[in-house]
C-alpha beads as a LAMMPS data file, in Angstrom:
LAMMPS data file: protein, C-alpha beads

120 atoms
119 bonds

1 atom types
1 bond types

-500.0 500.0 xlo xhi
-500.0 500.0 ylo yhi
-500.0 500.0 zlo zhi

Masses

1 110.0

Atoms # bond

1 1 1 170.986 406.204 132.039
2 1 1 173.413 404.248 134.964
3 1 1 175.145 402.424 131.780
4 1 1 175.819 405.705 130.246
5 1 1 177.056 407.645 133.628
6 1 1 179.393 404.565 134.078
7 1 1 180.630 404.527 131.116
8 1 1 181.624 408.710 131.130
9 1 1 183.034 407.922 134.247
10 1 1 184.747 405.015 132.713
11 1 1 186.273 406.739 129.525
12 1 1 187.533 409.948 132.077
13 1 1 189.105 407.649 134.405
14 1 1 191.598 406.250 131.138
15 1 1 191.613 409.878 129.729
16 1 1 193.348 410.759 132.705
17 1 1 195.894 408.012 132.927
18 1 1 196.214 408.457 129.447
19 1 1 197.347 412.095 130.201
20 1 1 198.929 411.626 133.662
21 1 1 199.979 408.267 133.893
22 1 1 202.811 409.397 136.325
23 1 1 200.520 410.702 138.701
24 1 1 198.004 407.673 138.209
25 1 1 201.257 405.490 138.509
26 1 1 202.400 407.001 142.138
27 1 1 199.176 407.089 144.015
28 1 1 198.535 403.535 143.279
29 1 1 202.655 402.533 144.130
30 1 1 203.811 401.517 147.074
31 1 1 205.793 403.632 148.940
32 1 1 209.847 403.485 148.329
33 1 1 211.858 402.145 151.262
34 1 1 213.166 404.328 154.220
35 1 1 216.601 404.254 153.099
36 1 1 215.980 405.771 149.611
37 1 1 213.878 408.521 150.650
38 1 1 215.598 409.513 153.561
39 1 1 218.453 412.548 153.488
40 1 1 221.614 411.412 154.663
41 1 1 222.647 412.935 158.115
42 1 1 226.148 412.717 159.423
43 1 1 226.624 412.644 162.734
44 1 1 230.109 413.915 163.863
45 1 1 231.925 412.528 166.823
46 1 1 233.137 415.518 169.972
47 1 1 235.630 416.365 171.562
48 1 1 237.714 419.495 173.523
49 1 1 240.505 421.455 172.934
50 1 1 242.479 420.664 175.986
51 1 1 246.012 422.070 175.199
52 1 1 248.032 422.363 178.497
53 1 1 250.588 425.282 177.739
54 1 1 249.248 426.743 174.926
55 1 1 246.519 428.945 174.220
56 1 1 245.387 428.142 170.894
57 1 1 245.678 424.471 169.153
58 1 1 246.740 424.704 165.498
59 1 1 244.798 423.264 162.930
60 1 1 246.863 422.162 160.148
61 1 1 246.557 420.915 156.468
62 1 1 247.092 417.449 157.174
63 1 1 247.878 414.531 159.710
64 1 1 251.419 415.722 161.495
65 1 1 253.251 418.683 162.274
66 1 1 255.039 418.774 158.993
67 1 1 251.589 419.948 157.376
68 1 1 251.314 423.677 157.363
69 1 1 248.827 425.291 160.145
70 1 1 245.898 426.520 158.700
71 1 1 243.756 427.571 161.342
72 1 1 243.517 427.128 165.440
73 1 1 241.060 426.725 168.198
74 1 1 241.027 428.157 171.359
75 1 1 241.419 425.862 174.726
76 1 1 238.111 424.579 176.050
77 1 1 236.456 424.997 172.469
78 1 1 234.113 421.971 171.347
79 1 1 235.375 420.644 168.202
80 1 1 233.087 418.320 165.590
81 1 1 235.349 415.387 164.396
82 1 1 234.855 413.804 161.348
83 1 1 237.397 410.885 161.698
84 1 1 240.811 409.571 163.171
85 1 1 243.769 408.896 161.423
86 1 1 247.768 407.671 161.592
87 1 1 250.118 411.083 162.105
88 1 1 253.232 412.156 162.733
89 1 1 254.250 411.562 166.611
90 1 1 253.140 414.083 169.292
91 1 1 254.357 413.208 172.461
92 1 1 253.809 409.354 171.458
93 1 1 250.652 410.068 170.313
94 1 1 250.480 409.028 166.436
95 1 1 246.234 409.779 166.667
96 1 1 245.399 412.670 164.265
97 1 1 241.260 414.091 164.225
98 1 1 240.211 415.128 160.625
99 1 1 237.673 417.933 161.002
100 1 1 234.621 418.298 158.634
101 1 1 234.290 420.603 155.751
102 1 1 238.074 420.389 155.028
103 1 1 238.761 422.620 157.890
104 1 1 241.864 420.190 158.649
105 1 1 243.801 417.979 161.334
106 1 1 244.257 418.516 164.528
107 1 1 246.438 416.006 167.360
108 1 1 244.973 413.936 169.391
109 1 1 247.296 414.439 172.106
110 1 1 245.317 418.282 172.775
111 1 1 242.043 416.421 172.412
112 1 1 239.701 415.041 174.806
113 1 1 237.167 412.603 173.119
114 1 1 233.768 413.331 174.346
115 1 1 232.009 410.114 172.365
116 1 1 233.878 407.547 170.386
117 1 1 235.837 408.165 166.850
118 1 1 235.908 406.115 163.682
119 1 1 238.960 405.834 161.564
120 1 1 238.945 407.319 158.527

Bonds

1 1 1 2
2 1 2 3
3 1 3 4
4 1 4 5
5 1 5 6
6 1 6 7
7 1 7 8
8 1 8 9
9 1 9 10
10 1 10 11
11 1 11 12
12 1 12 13
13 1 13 14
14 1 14 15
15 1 15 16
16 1 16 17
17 1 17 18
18 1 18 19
19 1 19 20
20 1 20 21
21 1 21 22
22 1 22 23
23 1 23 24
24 1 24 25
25 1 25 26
26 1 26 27
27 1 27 28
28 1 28 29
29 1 29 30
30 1 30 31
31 1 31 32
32 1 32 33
33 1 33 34
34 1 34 35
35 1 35 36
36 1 36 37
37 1 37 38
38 1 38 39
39 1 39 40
40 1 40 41
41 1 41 42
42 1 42 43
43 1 43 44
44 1 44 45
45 1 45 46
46 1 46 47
47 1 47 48
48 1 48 49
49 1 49 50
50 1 50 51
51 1 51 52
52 1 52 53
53 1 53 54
54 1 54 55
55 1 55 56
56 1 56 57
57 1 57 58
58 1 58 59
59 1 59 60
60 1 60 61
61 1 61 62
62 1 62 63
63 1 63 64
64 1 64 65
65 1 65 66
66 1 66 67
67 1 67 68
68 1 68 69
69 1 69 70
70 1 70 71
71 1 71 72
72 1 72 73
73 1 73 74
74 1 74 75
75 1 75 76
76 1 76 77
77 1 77 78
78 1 78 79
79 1 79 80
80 1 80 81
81 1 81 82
82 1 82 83
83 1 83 84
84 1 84 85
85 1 85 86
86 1 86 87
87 1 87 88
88 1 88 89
89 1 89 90
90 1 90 91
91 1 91 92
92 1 92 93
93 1 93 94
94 1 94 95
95 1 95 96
96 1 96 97
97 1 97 98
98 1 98 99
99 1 99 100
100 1 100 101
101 1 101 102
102 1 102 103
103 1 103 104
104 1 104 105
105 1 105 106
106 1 106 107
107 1 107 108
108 1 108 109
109 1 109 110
110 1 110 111
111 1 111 112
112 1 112 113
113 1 113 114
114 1 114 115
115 1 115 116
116 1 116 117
117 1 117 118
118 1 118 119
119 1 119 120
């Protein structure tokens, strides 16, 4: 009677790898490393609109002042920056802050880093 409750056991046990090996397959895997499971998260750098005359800072298509404007922040607002690139020159500054989701550039000059900036 054992023999013959071990083997039922035994032929559902291959029955059902037989019809869900994937299943069978993952619970006896080991896990996939961190990296490949894990969502990406970007992390943007800060910084403020510190304009000195102005009220507004213009956001504009690309990295200089021959780009067209395409948006603007007020003074004081906290700005997510994605990156830092080479612009056209305001007031020696060449530094131009790419903004995430293709919002645009602003200077650098009107821009007070709050952590540090990689180059795009």
């Amino acid at each position: 009677m054992f023999g013959r409750t071990l083997r039922n056991g035994l032929v559902a046990a291959v029955a059902a790898v037989a019809v869900f090996p994937v299943t069978a397959v993952a619970a006896t895997a080991t896990p996939a490393p961190h990296h490949v499971t894990a969502h990406h998260v970007t992390r943007h750098a800060v910084g403020q609109v510190t304009t000195r005359h102005f009220k507004r800072l213009n956001v504009r298509s690309g990295p200089g002042t021959g780009y067209r404007v395409v948006g603007s922040r007020r003074v004081g607002r906290t700005l997510p920056i994605v990156c830092k690139t080479y612009g056209s020159n305001v007031y020696g500054n060449h530094r131009w802050y790419k903004l995430p989701h293709h919002e645009g550039y602003v200077s650098a000059h009107y821009v007070s880093n709050r952590s540090a900036v990689r180059w795009c």
